[in-house]
N, CA, C and O atoms as a printed pandas DataFrame, in Angstrom:
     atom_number atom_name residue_name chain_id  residue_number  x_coord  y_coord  z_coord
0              1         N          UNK        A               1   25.779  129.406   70.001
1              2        CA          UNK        A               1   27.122  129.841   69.622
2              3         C          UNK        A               1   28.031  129.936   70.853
3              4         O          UNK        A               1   29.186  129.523   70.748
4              5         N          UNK        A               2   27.628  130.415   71.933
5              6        CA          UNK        A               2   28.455  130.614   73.132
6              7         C          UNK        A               2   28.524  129.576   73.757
7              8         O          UNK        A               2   29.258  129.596   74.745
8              9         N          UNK        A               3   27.684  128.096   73.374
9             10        CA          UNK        A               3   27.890  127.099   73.933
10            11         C          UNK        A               3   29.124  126.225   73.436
11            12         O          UNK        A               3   29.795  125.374   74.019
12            13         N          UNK        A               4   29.174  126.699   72.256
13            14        CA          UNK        A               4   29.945  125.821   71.180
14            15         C          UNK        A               4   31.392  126.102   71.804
15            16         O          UNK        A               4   32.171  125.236   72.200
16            17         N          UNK        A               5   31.600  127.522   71.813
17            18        CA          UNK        A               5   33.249  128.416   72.100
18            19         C          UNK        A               5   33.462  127.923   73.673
19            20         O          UNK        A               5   34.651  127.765   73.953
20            21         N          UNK        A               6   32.865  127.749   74.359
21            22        CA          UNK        A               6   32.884  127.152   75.488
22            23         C          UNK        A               6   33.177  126.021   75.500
23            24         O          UNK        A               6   34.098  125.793   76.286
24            25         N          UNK        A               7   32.689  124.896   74.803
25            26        CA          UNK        A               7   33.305  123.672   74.680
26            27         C          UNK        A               7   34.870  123.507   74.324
27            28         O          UNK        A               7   35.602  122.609   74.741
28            29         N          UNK        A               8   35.158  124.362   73.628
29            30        CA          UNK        A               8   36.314  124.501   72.451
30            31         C          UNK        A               8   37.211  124.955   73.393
31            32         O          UNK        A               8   38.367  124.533   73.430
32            33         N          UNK        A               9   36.722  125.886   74.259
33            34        CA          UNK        A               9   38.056  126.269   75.607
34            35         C          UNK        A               9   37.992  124.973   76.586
35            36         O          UNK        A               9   39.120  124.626   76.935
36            37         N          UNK        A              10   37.235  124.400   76.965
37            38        CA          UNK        A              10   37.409  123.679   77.794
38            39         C          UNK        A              10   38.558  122.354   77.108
39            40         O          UNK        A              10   39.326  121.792   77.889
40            41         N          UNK        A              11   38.548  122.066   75.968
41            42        CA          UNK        A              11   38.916  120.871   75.411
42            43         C          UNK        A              11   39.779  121.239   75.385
43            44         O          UNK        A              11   40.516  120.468   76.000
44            45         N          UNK        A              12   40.486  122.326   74.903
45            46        CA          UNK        A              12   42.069  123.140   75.005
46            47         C          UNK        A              12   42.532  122.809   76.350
47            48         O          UNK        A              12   43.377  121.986   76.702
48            49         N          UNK        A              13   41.669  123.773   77.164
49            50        CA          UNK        A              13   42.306  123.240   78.703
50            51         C          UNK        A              13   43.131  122.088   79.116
51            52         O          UNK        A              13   44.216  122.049   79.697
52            53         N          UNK        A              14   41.914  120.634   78.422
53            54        CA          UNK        A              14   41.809  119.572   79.105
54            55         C          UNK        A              14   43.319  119.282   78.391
55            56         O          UNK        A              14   44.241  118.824   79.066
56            57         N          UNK        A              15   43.470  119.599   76.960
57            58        CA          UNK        A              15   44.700  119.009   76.406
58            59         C          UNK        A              15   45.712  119.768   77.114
59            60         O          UNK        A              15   46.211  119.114   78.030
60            61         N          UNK        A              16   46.021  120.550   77.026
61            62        CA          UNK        A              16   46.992  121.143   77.770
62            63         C          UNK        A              16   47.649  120.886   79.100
63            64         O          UNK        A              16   48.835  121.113   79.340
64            65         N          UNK        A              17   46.286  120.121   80.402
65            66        CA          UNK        A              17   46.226  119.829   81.589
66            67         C          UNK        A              17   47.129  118.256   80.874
67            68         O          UNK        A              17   48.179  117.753   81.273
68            69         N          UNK        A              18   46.321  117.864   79.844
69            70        CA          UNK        A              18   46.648  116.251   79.943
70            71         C          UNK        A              18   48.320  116.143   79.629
71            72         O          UNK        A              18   49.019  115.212   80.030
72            73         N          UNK        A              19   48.830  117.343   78.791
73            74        CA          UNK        A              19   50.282  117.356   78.638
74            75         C          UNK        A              19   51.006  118.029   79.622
75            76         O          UNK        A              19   52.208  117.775   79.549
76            77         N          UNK        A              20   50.691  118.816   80.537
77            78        CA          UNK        A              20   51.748  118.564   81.438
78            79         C          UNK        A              20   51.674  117.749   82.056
79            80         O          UNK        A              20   52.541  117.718   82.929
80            81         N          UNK        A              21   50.765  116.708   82.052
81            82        CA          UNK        A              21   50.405  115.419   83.639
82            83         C          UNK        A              21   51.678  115.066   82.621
83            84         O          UNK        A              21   52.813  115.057   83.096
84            85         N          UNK        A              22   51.495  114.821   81.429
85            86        CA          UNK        A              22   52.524  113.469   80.592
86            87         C          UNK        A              22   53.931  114.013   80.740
87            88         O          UNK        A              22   54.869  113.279   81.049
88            89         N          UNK        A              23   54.079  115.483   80.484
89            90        CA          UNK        A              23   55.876  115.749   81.058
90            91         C          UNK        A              23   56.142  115.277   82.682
91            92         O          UNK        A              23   56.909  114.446   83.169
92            93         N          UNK        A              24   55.314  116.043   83.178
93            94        CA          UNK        A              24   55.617  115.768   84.524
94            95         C          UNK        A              24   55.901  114.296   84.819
95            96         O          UNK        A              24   56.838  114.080   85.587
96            97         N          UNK        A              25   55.123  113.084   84.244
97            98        CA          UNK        A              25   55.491  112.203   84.634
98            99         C          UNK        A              25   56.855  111.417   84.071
99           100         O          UNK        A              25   57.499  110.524   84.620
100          101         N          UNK        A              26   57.055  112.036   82.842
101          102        CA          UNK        A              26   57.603  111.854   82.079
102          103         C          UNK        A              26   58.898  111.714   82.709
103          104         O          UNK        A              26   59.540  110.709   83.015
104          105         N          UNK        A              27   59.276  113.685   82.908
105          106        CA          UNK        A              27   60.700  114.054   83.536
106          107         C          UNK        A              27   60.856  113.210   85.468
107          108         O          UNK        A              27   61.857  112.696   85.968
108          109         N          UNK        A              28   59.772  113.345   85.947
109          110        CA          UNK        A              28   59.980  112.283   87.349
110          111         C          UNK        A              28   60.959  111.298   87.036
111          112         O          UNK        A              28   62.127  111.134   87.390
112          113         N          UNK        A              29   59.736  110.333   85.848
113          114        CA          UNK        A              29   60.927  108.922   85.600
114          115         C          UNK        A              29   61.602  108.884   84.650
115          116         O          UNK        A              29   61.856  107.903   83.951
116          117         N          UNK        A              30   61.962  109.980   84.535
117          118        CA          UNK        A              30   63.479  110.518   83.812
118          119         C          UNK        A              30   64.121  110.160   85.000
119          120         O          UNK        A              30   64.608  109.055   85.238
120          121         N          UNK        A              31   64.102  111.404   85.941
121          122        CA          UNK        A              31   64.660  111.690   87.329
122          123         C          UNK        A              31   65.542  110.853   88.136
123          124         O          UNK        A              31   66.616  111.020   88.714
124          125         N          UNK        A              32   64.476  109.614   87.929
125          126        CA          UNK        A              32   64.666  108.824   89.245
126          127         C          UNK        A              32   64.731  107.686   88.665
127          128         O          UNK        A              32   64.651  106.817   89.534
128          129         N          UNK        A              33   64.860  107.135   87.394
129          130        CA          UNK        A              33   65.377  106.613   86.670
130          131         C          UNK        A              33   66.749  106.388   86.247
131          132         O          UNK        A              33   67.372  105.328   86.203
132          133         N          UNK        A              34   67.213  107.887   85.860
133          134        CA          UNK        A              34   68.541  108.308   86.413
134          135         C          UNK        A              34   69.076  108.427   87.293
135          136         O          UNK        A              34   70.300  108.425   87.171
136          137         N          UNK        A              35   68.576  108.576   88.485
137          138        CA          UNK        A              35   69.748  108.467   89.873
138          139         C          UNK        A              35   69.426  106.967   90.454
139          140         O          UNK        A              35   70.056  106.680   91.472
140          141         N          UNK        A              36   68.526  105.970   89.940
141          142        CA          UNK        A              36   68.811  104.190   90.246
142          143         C          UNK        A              36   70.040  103.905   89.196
143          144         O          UNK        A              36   70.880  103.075   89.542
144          145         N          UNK        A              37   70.158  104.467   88.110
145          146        CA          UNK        A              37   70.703  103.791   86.933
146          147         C          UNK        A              37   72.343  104.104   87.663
147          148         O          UNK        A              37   73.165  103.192   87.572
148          149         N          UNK        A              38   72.688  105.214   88.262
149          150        CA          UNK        A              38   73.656  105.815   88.747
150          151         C          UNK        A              38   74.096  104.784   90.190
151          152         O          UNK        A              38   75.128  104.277   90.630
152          153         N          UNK        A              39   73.236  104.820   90.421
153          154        CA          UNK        A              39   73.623  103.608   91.772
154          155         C          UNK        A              39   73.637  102.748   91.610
155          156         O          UNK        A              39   74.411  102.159   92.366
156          157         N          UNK        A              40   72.972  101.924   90.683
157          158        CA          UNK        A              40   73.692  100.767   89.837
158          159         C          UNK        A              40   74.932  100.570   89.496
159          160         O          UNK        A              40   75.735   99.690   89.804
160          161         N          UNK        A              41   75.043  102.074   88.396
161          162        CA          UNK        A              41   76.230  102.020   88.190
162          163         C          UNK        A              41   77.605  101.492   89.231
163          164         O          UNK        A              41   78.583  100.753   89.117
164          165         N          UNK        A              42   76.989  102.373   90.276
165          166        CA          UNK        A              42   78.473  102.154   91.184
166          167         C          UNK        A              42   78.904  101.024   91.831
167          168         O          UNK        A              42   80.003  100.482   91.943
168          169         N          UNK        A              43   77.353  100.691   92.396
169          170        CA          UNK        A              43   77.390   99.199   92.504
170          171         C          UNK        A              43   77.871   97.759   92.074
171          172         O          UNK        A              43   78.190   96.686   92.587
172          173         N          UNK        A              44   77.724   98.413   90.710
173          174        CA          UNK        A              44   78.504   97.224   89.870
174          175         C          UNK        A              44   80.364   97.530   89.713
175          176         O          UNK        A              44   81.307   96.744   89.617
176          177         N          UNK        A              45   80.294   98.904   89.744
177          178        CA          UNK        A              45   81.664   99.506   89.545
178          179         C          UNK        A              45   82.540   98.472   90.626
179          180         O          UNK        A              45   83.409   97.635   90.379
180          181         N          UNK        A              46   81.857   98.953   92.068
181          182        CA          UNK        A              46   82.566   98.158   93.048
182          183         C          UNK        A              46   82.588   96.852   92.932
183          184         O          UNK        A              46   83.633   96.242   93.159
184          185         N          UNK        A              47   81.278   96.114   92.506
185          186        CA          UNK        A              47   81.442   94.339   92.298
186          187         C          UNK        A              47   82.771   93.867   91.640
187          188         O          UNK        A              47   83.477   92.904   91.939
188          189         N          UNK        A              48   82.901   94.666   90.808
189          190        CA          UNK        A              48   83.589   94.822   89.737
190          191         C          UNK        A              48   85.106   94.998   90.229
191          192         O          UNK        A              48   85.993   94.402   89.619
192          193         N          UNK        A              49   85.331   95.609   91.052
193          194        CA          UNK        A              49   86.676   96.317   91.919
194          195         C          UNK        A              49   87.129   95.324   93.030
195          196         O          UNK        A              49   88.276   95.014   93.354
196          197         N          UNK        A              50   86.128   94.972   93.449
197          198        CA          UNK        A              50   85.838   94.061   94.672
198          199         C          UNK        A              50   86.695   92.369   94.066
199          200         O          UNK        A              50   87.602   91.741   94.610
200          201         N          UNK        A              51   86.097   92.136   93.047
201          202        CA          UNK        A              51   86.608   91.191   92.069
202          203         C          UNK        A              51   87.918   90.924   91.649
203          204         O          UNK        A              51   88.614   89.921   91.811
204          205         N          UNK        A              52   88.181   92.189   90.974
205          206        CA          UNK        A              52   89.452   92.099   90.712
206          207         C          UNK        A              52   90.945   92.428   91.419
207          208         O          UNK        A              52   92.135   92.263   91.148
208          209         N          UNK        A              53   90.122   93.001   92.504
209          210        CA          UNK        A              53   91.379   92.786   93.669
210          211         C          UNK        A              53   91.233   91.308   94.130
211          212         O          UNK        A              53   92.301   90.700   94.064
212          213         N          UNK        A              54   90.343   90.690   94.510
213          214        CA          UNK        A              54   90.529   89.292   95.167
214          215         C          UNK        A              54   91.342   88.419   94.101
215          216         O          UNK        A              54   92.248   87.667   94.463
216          217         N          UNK        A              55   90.961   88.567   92.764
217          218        CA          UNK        A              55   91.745   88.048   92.027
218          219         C          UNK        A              55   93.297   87.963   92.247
219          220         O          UNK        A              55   93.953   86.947   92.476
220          221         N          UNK        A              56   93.607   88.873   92.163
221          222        CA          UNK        A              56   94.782   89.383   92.227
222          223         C          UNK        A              56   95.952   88.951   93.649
223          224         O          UNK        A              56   97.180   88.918   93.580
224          225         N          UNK        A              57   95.339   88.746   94.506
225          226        CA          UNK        A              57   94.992   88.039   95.513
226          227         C          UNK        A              57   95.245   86.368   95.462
227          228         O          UNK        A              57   94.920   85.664   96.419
């Protein structure tokens, strides 16, 4: 019997351990996902700026 309840905590543990590995990795490449997507952004903003002044030009 005390072997059994012992198993049963450990497997809890393990799930629990295995869901924060999955947020954690989760919110990272949230993170940093979001601040490339952001420098992209600007990047293109300027291509973009860069462009239409020469045009103009």
């Amino acid at each position: 019997m005390e072997k059994k309840a012992e198993k049963k905590g450990s497997s809890k543990i393990k799930i629990i351990a295995i869901g924060i590995l999955i947020l954690a990795v989760v919110a990272g490449g949230a993170f940093f996902g979001y601040n490339n997507f952001i420098k992209d952004k600007k990047t293109l903003l300027k291509m973009l700026y860069n462009r239409l002044t020469l045009s103009r030009l």
